[in-house]
Short mmCIF file of the C-alpha atoms (twelve columns), coordinates in Angstrom:
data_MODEL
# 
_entry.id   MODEL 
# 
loop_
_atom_site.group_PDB 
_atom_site.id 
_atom_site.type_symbol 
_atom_site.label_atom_id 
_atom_site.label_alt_id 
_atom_site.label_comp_id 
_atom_site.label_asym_id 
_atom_site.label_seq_id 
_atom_site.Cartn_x 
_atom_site.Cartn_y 
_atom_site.Cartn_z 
_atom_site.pdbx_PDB_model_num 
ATOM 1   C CA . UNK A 1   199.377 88.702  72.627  1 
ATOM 2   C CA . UNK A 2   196.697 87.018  73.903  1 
ATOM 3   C CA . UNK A 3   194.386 88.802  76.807  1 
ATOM 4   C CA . UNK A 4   194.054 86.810  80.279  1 
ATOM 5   C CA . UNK A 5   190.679 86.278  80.890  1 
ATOM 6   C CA . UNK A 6   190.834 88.849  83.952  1 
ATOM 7   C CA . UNK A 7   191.549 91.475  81.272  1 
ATOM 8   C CA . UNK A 8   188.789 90.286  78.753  1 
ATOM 9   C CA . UNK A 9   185.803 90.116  81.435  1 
ATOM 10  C CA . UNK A 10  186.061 93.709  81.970  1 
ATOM 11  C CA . UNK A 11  186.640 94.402  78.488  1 
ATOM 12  C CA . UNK A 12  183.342 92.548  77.781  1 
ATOM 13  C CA . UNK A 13  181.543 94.560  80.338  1 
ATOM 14  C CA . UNK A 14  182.587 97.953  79.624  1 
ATOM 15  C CA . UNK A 15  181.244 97.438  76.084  1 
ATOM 16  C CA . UNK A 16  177.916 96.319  76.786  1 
ATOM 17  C CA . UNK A 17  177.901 99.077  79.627  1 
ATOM 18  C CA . UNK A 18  178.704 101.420 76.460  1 
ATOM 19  C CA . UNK A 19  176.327 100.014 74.592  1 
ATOM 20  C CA . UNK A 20  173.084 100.690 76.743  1 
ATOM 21  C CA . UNK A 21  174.664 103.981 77.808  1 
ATOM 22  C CA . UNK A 22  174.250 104.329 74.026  1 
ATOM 23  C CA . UNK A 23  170.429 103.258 73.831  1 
ATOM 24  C CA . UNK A 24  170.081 105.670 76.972  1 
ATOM 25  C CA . UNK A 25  170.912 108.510 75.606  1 
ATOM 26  C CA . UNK A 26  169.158 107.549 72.369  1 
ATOM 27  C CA . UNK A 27  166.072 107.393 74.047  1 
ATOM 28  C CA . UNK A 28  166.539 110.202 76.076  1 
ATOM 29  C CA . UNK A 29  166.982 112.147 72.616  1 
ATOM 30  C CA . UNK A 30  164.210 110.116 70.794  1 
ATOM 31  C CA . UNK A 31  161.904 110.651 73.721  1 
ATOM 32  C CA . UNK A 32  163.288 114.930 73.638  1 
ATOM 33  C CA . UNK A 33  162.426 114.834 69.905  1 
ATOM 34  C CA . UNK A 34  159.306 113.489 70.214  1 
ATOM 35  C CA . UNK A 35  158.361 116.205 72.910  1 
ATOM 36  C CA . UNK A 36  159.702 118.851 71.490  1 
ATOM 37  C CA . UNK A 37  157.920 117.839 68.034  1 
ATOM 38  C CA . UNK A 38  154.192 117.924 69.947  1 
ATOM 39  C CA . UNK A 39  155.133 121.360 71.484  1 
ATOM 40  C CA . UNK A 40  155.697 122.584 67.920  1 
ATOM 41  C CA . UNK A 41  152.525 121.146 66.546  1 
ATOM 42  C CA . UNK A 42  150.456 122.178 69.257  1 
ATOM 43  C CA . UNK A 43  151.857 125.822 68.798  1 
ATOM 44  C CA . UNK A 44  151.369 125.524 65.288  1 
ATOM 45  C CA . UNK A 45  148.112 124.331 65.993  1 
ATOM 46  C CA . UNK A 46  147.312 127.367 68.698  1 
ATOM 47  C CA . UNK A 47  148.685 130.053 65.678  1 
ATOM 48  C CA . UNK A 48  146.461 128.504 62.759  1 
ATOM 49  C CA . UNK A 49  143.338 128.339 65.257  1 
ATOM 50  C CA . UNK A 50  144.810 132.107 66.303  1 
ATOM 51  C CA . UNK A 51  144.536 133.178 62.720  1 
ATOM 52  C CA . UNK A 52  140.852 131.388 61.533  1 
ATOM 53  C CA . UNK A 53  139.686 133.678 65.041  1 
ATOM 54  C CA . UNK A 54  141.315 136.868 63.636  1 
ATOM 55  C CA . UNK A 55  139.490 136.326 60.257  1 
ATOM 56  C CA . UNK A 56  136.327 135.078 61.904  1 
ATOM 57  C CA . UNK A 57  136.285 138.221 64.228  1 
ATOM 58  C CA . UNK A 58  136.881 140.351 61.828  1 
ATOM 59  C CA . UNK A 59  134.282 138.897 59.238  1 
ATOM 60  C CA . UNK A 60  131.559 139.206 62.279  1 
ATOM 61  C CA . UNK A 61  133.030 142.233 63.317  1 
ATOM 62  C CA . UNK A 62  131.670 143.615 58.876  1 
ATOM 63  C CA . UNK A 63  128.346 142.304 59.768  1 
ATOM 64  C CA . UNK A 64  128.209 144.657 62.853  1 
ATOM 65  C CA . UNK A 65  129.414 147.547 60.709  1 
ATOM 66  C CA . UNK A 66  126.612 146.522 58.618  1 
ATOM 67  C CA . UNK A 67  124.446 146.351 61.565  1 
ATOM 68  C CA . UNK A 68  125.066 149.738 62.454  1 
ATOM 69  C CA . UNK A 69  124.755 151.560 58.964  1 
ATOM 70  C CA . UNK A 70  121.502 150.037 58.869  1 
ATOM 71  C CA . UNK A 71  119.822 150.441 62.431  1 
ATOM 72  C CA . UNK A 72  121.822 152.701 64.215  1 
ATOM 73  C CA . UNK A 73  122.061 150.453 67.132  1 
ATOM 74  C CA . UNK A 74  124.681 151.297 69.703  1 
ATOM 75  C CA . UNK A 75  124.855 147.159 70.139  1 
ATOM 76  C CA . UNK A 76  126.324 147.041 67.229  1 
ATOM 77  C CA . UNK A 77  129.016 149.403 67.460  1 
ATOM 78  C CA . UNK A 78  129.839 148.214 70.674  1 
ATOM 79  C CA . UNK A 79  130.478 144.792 69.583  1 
ATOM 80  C CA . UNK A 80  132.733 145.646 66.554  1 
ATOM 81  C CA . UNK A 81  134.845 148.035 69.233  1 
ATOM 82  C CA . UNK A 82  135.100 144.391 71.520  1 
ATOM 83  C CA . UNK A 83  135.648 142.783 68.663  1 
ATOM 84  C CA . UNK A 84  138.955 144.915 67.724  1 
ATOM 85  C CA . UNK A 85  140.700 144.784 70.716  1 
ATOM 86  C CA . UNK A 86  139.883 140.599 70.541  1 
ATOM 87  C CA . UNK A 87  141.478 140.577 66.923  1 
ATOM 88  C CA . UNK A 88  143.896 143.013 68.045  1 
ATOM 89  C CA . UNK A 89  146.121 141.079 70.923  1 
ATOM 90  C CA . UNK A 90  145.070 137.435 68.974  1 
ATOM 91  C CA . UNK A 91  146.929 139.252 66.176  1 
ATOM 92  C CA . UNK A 92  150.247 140.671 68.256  1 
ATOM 93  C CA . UNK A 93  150.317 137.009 69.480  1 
ATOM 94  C CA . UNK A 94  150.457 136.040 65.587  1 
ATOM 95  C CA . UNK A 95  152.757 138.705 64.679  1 
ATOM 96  C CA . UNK A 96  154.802 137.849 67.394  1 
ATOM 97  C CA . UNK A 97  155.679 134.395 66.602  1 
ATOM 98  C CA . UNK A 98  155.946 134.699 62.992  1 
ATOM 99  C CA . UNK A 99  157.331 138.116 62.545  1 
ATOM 100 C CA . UNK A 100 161.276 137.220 63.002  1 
ATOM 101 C CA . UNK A 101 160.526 134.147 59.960  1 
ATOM 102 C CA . UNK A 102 162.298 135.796 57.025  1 
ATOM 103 C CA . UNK A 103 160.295 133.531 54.415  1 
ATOM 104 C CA . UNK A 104 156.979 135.025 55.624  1 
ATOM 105 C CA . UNK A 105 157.977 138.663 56.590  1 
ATOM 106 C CA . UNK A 106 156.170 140.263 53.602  1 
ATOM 107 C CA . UNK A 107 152.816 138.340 54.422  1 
ATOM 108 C CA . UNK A 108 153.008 139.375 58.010  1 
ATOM 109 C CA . UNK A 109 153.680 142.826 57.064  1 
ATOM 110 C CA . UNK A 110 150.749 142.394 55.247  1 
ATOM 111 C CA . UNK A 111 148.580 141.039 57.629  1 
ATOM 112 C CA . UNK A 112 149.724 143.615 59.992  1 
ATOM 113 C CA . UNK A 113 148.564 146.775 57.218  1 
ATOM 114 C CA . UNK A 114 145.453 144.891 56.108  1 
ATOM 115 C CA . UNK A 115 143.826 144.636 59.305  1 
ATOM 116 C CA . UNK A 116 144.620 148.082 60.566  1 
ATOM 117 C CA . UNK A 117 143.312 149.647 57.099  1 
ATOM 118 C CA . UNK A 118 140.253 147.407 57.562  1 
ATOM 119 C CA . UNK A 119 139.341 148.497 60.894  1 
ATOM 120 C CA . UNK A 120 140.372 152.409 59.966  1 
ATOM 121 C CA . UNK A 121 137.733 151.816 57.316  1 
ATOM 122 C CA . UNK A 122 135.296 150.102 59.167  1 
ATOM 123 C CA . UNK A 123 135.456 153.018 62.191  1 
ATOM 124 C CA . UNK A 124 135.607 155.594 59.706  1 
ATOM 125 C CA . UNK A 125 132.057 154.361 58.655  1 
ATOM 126 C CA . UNK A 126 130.292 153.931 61.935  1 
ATOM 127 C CA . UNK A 127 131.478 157.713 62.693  1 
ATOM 128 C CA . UNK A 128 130.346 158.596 59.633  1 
ATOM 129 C CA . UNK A 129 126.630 156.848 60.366  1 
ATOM 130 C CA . UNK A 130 126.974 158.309 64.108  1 
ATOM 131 C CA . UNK A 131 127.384 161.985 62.195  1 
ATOM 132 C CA . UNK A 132 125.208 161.858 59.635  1 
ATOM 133 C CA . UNK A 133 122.290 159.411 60.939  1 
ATOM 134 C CA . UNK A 134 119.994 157.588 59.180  1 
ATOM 135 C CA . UNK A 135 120.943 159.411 55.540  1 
ATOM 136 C CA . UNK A 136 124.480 157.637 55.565  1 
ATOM 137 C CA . UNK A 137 122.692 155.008 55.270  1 
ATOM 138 C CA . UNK A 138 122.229 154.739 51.957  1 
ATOM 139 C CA . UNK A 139 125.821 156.199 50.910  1 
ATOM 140 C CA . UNK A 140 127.567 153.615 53.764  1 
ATOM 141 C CA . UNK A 141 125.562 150.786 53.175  1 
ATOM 142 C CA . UNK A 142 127.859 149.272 50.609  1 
ATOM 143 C CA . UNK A 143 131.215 147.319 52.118  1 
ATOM 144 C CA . UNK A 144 133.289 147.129 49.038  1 
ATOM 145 C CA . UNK A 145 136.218 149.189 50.648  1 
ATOM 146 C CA . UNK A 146 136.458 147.169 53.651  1 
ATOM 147 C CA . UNK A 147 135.414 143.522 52.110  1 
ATOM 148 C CA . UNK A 148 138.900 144.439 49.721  1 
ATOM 149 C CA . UNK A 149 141.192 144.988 53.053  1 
ATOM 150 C CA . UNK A 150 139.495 141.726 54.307  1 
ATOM 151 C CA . UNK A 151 140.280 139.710 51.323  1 
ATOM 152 C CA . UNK A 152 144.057 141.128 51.733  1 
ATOM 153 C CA . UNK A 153 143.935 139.981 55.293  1 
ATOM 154 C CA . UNK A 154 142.837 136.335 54.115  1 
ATOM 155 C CA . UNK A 155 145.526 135.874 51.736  1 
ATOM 156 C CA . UNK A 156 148.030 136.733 53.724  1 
ATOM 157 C CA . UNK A 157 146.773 134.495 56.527  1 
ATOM 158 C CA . UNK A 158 146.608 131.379 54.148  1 
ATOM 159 C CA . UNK A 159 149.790 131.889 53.142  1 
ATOM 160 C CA . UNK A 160 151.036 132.015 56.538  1 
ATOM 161 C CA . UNK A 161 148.739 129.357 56.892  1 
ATOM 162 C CA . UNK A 162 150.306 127.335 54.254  1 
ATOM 163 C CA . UNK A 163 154.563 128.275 55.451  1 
ATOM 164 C CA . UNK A 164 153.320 126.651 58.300  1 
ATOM 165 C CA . UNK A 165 151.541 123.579 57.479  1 
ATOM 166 C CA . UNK A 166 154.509 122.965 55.310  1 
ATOM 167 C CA . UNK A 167 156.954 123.451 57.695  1 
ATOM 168 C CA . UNK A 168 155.006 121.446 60.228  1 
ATOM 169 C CA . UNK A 169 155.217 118.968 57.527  1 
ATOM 170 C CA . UNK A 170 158.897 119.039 57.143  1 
ATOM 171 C CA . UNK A 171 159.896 118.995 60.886  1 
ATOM 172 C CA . UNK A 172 157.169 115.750 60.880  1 
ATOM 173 C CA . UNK A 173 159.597 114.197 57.747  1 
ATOM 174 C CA . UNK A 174 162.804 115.145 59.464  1 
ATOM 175 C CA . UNK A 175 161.490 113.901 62.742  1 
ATOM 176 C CA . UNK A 176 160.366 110.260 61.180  1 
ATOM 177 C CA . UNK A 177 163.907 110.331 59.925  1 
ATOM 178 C CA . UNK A 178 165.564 110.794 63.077  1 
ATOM 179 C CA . UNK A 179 162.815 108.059 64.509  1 
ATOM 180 C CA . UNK A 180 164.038 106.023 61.900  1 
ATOM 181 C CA . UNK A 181 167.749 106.091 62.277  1 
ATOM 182 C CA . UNK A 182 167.152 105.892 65.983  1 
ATOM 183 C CA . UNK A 183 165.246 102.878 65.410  1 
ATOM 184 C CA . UNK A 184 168.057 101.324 63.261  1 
ATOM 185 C CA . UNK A 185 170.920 102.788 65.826  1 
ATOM 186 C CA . UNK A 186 168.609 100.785 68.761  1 
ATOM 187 C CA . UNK A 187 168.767 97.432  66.782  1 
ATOM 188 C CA . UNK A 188 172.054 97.872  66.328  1 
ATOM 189 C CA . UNK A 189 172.657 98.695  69.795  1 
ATOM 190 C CA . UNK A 190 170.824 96.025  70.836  1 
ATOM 191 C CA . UNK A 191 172.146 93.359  68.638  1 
ATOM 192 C CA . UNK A 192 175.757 94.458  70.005  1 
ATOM 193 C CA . UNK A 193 174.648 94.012  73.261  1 
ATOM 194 C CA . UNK A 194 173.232 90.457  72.825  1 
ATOM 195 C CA . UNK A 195 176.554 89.880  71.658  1 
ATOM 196 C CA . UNK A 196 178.535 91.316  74.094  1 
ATOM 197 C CA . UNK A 197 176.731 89.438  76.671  1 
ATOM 198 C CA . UNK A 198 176.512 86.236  74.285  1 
ATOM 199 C CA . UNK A 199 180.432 86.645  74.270  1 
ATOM 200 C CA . UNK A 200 180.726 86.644  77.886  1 
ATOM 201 C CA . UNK A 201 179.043 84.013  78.653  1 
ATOM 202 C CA . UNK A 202 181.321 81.993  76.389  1 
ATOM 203 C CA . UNK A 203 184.537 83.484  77.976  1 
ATOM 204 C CA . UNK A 204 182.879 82.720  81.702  1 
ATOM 205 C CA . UNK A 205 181.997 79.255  80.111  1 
ATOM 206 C CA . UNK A 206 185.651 78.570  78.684  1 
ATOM 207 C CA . UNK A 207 187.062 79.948  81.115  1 
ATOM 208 C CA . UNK A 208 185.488 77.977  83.483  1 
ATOM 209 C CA . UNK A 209 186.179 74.828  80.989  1 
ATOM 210 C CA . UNK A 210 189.908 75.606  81.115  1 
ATOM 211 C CA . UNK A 211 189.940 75.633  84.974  1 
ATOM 212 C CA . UNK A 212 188.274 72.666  84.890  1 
ATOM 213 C CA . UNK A 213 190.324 70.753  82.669  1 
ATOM 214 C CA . UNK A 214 193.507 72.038  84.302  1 
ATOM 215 C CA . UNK A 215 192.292 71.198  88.061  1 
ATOM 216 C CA . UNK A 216 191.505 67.566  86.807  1 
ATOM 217 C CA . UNK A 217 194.876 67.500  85.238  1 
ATOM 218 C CA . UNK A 218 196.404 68.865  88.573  1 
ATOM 219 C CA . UNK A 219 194.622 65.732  90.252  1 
ATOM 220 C CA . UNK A 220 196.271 63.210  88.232  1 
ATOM 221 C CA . UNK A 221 199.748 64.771  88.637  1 
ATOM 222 C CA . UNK A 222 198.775 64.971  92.260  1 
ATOM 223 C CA . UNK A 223 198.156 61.239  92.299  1 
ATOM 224 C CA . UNK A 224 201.154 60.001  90.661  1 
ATOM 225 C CA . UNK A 225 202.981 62.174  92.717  1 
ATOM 226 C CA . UNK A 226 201.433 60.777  95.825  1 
ATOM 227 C CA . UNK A 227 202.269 57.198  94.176  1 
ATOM 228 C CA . UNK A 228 205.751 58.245  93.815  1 
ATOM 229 C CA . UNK A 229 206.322 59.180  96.993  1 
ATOM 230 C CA . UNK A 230 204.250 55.949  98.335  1 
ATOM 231 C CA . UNK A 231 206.877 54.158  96.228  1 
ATOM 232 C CA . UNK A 232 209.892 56.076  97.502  1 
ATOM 233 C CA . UNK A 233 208.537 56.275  100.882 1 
ATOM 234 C CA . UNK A 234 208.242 51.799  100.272 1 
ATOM 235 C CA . UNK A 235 211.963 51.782  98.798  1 
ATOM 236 C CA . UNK A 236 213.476 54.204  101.713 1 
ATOM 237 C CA . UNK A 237 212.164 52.160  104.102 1 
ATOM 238 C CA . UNK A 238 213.207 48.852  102.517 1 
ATOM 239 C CA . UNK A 239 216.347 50.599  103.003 1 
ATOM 240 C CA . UNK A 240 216.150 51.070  105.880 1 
ATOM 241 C CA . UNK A 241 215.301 47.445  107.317 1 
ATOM 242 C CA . UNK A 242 218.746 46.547  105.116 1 
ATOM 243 C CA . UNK A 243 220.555 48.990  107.167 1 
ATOM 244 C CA . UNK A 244 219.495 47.939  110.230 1 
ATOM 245 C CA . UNK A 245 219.786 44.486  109.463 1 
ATOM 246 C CA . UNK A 246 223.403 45.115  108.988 1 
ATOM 247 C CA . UNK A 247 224.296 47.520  111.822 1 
ATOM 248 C CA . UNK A 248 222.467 44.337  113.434 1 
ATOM 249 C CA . UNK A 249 225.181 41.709  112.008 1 
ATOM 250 C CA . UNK A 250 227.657 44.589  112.517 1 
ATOM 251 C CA . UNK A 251 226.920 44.763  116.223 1 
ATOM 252 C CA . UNK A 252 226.695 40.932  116.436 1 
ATOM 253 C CA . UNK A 253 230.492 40.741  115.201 1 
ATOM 254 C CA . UNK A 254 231.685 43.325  117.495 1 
ATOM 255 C CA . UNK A 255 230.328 41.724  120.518 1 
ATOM 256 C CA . UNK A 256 231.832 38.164  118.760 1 
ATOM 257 C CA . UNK A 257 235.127 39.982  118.179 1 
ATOM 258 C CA . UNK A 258 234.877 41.609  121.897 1 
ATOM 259 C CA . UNK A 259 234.139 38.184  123.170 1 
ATOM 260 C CA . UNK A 260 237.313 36.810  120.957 1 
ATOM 261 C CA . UNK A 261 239.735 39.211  122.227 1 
ATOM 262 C CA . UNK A 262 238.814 38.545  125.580 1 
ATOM 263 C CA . UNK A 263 239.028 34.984  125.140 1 
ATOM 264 C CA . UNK A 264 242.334 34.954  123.455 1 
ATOM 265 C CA . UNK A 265 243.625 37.414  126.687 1 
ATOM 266 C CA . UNK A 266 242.711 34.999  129.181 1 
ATOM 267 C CA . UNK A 267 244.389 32.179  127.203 1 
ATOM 268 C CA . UNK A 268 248.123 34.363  126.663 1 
ATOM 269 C CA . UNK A 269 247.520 35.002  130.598 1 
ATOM 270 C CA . UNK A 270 247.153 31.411  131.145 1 
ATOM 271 C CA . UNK A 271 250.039 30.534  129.041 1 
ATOM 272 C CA . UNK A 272 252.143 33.549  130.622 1 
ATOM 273 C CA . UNK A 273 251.135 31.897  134.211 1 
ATOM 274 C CA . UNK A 274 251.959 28.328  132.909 1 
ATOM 275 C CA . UNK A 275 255.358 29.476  131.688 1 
ATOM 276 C CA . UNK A 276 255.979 31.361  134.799 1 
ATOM 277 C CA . UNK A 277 255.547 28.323  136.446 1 
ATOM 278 C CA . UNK A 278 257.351 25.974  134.847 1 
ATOM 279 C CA . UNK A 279 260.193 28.576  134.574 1 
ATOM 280 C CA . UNK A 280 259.768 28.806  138.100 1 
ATOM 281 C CA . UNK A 281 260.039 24.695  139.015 1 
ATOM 282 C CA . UNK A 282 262.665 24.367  136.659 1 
# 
């Protein structure tokens, strides 16, 4: 059964409303995507800069242990102790965000026990050089055992380095394809729209076709029906005149019959008073 045009306009309408409720909401979650993609990159971006300070403070922070053994310079000291509590909260922010990661628990464990054996070490020699002086010198000079927690520290950091560049990577893939089957859902969209609207413009346009060609064809039953009733209206009152010519006629030979009867009264009166009379003489 076809539907009445009444029935297909708002048909028509609530589909293309669909539709850009559709691209809406698909840009709302393109555009949520996209934000939520630059937050993660910029924190990844914060952590990785987080962890090239931690190595670079702690790499300085050697050269003032260094500093120390050899000059005995409270400066120096004094540095490496700013220098550990710097390393130490950038590190609880590193720990912090990757420490509930299962894939990279081992390295952050590791990064956590390297850097506090590395700056055990490296206090352990300063007190040594404040005890013993200038003499420890020579015996705490060398930085093997804290140059091998150091190394420990890097590797772990590059490898938490490189878990997160890759996973950076991989949310970018999995982001371009969302972008990409957005993009193909919005053409879509869009194309359905076109037609939607394409579609009501041809049922507006034959609809208004339709009236059109059944107004024109009310006109011409309109006018033969006016030219049937001109033609009825022309034979009633033909009619009519024939009627009244006859009640005419009929009234003319009443009043000739009237006029008749009278006549023929006054004649049997005559001829009853002519009888009388000769009755009478006689």
């Amino acid at each position: 059964m076809a539907l009445r045009f009444e029935r297909k306009i708002p048909l028509v309408l609530f589909v293309v409303f669909l539709v850009f409720a559709v691209l809406g909401f698909i840009f709302y979650q393109a555009t949520a995507s996209a934000r939520d993609v630059r937050e993660q990159e910029e924190r990844t971006r914060v952590l990785l800069l987080d962890l090239e300070s931690v190595v670079a403070v702690m790499t300085d922070a050697e050269a003032d242990v260094r500093g120390f053994i050899l000059t005995g310079n409270s400066t120096y000291a004094d540095r490496f102790a700013s220098k550990k509590r710097q390393a130490d909260a950038i590190q609880a922010r590193v720990e912090q965000a990757f420490g509930q990661i299962p894939e990279i628990t081992a390295s952050v464990a590791r990064l956590g026990s390297s850097a506090g054996e590395f700056w055990a070490r490296s206090a352990a020699k300063i007190e040594r050089r404040k005890i013993e002086g200038p003499a420890a010198a020579f015996t705490e000079l060398s930085v093997t055992e804290i140059k091998e927690p150091l190394d420990s520290f890097r590797a772990a950091a590059n490898e938490i380095k490189a878990f997160e560049i890759n996973a950076a990577a991989g949310r970018a893939a999995a982001f371009d394809l969302r972008l990409r089957a957005s993009i193909w859902v919005l053409i879509v969209s869009v194309v359905a729209g076109i037609i939607s609207l394409l579609f009501a413009n041809f049922l507006v346009f034959s609809e208004g076709k339709r009236r059109a060609v059944a107004e024109g064809e009310l006109i011409e039953v309109n006018k033969d029906l006016e030219q049937r009733v001109e033609v009825r209206t022309e034979e009633l009152r033909a009619l009519n005149d024939e009627l009244t010519l006859a009640a005419t006629e009929r009234e003319d030979l009443l009043a000739k019959e009237r006029v008749a009867r009278e006549e023929a009264e006054i004649a049997n009166r005559v001829r009853d008073e002519f009888m009388a009379a000769v009755s009478h003489e006689l």
